[in-house]
C-alpha positions, 0 to 999 in steps of 0.5 A: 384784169390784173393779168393785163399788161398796164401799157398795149404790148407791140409784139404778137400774142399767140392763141394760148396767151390771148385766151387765159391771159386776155379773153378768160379775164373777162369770160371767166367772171361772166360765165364760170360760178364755181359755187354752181359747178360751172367752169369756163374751160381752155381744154381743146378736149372733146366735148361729151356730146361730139363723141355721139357724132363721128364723122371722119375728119371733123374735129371734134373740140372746141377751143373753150367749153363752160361746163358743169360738172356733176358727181366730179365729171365734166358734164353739161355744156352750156357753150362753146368758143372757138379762138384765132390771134389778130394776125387770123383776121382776114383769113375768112376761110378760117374765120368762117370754119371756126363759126361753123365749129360752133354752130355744130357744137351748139346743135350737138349740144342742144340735141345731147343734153336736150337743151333750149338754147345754147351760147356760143363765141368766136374771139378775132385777136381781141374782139369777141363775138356771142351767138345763141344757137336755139332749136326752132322746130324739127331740124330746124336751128338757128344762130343769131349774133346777139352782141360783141366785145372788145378786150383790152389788152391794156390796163390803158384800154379798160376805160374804153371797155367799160363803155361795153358793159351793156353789152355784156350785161345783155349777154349774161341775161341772154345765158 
C-alpha cells in the first residue's frame, strides 16, 4: 500500500505500472511466501509447462506467474494472471482472449505438474478477477469464478477495499 499514490491519479496508468504498482500491492501479500519458495512473478516469460505445447501462433507467457521455486529454478506453477489497462475494458475480444489464455495455462498446468486445481485471474484497469481451473474426469476441466476485487488506486480508495476482504479471505482459502 505504500506504493499507492494518496489522491486518484487523472492520467492513464499503463499495463507495467497498473501491475507492480497497484495490482502486485495487494497479490504479492496474498500469494507470494518467500519462506516457502513461492513468488508472484511479472515476468511475461513462458511458463514451463506451455513449452510442452507448441502450436504455432499462440503465445505461450502469461502476464503474471506464482512460482515456486526448487534447487534455484523456476518450477511449479500454481497460477496464472493475465492483465489489460482501464482504457482495455470494452475491448471484449481481448478481454475474452486473455481468459481463454488462462484457462489454457491452468489445463496446462494442471496436466504438467499433475495438479488438482489451479488459480487463475484476469485484472480490468483496477478490477481483478479469480478463477480455479479443476480437472473433473478425463479431458474434462472446468473453470469457475470464484470472487472479485477492486484495487485502490488511492490511499483515499483503501476504506472502500477493506470491505473486500472477505472476498479475499475466501480466495486464500480457496488457493
Amino acid at each position: 500500500i505504500e506504493r499507492v499514490p494518496r489522491f486518484t491519479l487523472k492520467s492513464p496508468v499503463g499495463e507495467v505500472e497498473l501491475c507492480t504498482t497497484y495490482i502486485d500491492t495487494i497479490l504479492s501479500p496474498l500469494f507470494a511466501d518467500p519462506d516457502r519458495g513461492i513468488f508472484l512473478r511479472w515476468s511475461n516469460k513462458e511458463a514451463v509447462e506451455s513449452k510442452a505445447r507448441k502450436p504455432v501462433g499462440r503465445a505461450k507467457q502469461p502476464d503474471a506467474i506464482i512460482n515456486k521455486i526448487d534447487q534455484l529454478s523456476w518450477s511449479l506453477s500454481k497460477g496464472h494472471g493475465e492483465a489489460k489497462v482501464q482504457e482495455e475494458m470494452n475491448n471484449l475480444y481481448l478481454l475474452c482472449t486473455d481468459l481463454i489464455r488462462i484457462s489454457i495455462f491452468n489445463k496446462d498446468a494442471i496436466d504438467f505438474y499433475n495438479m488438482n486445481c489451479m488459480l487463475g485471474f484476469q485484472v480490468v484497469g483496477h478490477h481483478i478477477t479469480f478463477y480455479l481451473t479443476t480437472l473433473l474426469c478425463d479431458a474434462l476441466y472446468v473453470m469457475a469464478e470464484v470472487g472479485h476485487v477492486d484495487v485502490p488506486m488511492s490511499l483515499e480508495q483503501v476504506p472502500a477495499f477493506l470491505t473486500s476482504l472477505d472476498t479475499l479471505l475466501i480466495i486464500l482459502n480457496a488457493y
